[in-house]
C-alpha atoms as an extended CHARMM CRD file, in Angstrom:
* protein
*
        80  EXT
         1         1  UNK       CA            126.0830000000      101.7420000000      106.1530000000  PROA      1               0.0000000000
         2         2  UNK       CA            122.7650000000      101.2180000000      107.5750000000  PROA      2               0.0000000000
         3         3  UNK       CA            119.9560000000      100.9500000000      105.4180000000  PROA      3               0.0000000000
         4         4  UNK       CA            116.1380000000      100.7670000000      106.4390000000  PROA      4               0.0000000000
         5         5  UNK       CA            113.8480000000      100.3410000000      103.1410000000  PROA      5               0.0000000000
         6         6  UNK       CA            110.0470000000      100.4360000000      103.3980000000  PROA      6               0.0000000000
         7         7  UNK       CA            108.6350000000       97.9190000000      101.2100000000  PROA      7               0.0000000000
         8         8  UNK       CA            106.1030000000       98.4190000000       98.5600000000  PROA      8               0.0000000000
         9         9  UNK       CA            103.6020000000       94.7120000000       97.6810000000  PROA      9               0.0000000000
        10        10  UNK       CA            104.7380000000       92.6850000000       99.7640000000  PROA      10              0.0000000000
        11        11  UNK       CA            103.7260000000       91.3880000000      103.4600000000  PROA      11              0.0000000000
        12        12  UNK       CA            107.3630000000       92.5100000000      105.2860000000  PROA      12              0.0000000000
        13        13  UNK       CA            106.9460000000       96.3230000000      105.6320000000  PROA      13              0.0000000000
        14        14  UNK       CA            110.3040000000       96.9860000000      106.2650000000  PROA      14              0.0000000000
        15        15  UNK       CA            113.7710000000       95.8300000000      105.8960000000  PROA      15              0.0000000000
        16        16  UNK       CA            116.5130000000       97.0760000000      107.7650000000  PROA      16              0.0000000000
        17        17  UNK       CA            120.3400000000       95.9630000000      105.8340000000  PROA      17              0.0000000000
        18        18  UNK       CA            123.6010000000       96.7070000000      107.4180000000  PROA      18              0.0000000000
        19        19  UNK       CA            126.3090000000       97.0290000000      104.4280000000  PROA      19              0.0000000000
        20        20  UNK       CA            130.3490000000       97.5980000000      105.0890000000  PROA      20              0.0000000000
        21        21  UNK       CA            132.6580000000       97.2100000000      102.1770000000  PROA      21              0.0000000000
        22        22  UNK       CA            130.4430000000       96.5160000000       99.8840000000  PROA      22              0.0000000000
        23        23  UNK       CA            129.6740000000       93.2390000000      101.5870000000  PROA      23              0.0000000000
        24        24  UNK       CA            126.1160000000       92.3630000000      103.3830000000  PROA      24              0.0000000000
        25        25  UNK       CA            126.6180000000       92.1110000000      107.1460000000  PROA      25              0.0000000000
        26        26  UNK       CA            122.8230000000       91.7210000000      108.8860000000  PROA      26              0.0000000000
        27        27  UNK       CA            119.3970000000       91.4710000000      107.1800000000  PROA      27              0.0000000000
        28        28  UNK       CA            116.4310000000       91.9950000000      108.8230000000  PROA      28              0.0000000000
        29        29  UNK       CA            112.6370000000       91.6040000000      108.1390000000  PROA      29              0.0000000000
        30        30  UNK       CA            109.7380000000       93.2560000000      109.6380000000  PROA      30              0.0000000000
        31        31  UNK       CA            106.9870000000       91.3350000000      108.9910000000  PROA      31              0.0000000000
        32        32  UNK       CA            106.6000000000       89.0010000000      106.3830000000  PROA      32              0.0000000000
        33        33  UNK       CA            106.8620000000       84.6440000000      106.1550000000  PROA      33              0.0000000000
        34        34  UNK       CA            109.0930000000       84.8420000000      109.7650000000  PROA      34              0.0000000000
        35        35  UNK       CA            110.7590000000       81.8080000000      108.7030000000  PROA      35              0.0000000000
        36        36  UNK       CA            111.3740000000       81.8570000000      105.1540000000  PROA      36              0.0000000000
        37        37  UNK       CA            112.7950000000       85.2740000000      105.6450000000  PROA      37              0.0000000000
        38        38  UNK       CA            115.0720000000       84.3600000000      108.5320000000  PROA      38              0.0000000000
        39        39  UNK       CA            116.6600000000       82.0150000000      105.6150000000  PROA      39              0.0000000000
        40        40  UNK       CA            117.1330000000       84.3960000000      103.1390000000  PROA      40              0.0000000000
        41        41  UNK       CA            118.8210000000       86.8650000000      105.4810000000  PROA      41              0.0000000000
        42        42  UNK       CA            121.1550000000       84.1370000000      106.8460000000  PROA      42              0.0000000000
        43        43  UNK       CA            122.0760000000       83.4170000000      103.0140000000  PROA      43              0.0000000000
        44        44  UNK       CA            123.0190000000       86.3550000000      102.3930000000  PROA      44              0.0000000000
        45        45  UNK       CA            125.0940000000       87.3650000000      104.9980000000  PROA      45              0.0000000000
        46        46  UNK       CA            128.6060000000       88.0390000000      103.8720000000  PROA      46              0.0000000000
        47        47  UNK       CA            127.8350000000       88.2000000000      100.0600000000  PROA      47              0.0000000000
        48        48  UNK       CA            128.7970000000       90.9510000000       98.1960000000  PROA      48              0.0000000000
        49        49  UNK       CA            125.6420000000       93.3390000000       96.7620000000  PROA      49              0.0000000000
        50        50  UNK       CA            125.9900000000       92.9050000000       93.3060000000  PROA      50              0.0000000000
        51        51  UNK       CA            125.4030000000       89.3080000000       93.9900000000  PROA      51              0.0000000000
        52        52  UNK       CA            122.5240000000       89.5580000000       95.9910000000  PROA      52              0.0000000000
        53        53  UNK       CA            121.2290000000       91.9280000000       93.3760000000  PROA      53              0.0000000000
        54        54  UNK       CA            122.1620000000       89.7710000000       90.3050000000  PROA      54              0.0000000000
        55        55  UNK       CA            120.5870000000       86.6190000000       92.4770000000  PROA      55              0.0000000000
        56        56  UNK       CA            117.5640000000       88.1510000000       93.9640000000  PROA      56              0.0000000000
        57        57  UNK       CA            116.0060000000       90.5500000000       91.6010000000  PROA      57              0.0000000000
        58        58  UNK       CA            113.0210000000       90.0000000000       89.6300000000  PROA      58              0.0000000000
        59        59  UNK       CA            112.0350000000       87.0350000000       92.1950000000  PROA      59              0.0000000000
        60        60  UNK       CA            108.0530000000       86.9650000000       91.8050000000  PROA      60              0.0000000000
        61        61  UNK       CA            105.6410000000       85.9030000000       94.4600000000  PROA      61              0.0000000000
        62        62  UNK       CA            102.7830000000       84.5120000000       93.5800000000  PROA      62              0.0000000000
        63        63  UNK       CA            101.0430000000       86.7030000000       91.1300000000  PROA      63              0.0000000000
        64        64  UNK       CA            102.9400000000       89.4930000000       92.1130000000  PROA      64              0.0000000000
        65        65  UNK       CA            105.5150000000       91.6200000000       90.8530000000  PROA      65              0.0000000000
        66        66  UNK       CA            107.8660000000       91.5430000000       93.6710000000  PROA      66              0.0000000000
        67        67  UNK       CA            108.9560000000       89.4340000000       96.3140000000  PROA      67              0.0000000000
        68        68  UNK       CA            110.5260000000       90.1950000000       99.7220000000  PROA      68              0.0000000000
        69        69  UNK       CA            114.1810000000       88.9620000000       98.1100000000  PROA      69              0.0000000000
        70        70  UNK       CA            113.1740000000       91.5770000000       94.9930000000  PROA      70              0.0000000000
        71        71  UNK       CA            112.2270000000       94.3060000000       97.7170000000  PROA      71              0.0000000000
        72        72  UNK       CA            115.5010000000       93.3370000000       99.1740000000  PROA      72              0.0000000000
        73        73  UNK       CA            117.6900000000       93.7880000000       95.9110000000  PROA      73              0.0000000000
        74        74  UNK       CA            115.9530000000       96.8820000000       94.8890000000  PROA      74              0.0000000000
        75        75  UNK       CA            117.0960000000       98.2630000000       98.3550000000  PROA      75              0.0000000000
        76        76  UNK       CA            120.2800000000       97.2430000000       97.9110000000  PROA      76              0.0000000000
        77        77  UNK       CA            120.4340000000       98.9650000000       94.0730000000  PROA      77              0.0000000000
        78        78  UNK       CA            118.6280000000      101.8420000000       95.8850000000  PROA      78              0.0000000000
        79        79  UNK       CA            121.9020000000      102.4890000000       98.4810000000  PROA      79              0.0000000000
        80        80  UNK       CA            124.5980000000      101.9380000000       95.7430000000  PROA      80              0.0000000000
């Protein structure tokens, strides 16, 4: 399954998440901290979605009241 999520308050705009069997296969950021981003999509790959969910959500940035990795979960909660 391929996924592309628009992000809401945060500086990516986009991610785009391929999925099969339940298991994370490719992240990728559009815009965003390039390298910071790079990291967390090379984490993840291969990890099941409920753990990147259960790991990522409700990461803050800053003041905010997401993050990209929160984005990223709520994408992921999103598609299941």
């Amino acid at each position: 399954m391929d996924i592309q999520y628009q992000t809401r308050g945060t500086c990516s705009r986009q991610i785009n998440i391929t999925v099969e069997d339940g298991i994370v296969q490719n992240v990728e950021f559009i815009g965003g901290c390039n390298g910071n981003l790079k990291g967390i999509s090379k984490l993840v790959k291969g990890m099941k979605v409920e753990d990147v969910i259960e790991k990522l959500e409700n990461t803050k940035c800053g003041m905010k009241d997401t993050s990209c990795p929160d984005q990223l979960a709520q994408a992921l909660k999103q598609a299941l």
